[in-house]
C-alpha positions in Angstrom: -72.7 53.8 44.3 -73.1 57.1 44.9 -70.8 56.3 48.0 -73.3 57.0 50.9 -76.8 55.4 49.4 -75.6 51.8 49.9 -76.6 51.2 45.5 -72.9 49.9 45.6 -72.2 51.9 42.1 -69.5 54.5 42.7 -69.7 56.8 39.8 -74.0 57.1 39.8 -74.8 60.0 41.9 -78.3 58.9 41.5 -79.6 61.8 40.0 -79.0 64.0 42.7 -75.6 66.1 41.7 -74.6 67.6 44.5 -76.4 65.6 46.4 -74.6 62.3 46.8 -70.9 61.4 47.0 -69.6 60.0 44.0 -66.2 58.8 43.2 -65.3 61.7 41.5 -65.9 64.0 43.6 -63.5 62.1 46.5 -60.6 61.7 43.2 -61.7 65.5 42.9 -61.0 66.2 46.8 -57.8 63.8 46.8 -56.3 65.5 43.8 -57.1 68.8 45.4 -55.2 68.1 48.2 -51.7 66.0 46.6 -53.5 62.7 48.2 -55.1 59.1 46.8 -58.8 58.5 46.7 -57.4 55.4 49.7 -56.1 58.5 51.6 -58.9 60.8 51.2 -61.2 57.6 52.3 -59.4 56.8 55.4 -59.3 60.7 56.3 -63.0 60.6 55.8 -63.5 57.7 57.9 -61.0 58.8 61.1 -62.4 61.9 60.7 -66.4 61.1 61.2 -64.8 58.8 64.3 -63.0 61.8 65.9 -66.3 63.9 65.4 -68.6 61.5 66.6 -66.5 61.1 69.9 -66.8 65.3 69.9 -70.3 65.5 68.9 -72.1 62.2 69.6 -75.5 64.3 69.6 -75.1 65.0 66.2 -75.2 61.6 65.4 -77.9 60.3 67.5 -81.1 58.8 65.9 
């Protein structure tokens, strides 16, 4: 999925490039930064946690 439209197909960016995550761009971000596509999805995850503890407006309705 493009990773955040719920399509469940990880490499189709849906015709939106740039638009919607796609596998390869979190392999891109992972390789970027010496870390596996796991690590960079865990990062992503604890990270939107953290920041909607911070920032819970931001993520209201």
């Amino acid at each position: 999925m493009c990773l955040n439209c719920g399509c469940m197909r990880a490499h189709d960016d849906m015709g939106k490039p740039g638009i919607n995550i796609t596998y390869e761009d979190v392999k891109r971000a992972a390789d970027a930064n010496g870390t596996t596509v796991d690590q960079a999805l865990e990062t992503i995850a604890r990270t939107s946690e953290q920041d909607r503890g911070d920032h819970p407006e931001e993520y209201a309705g």
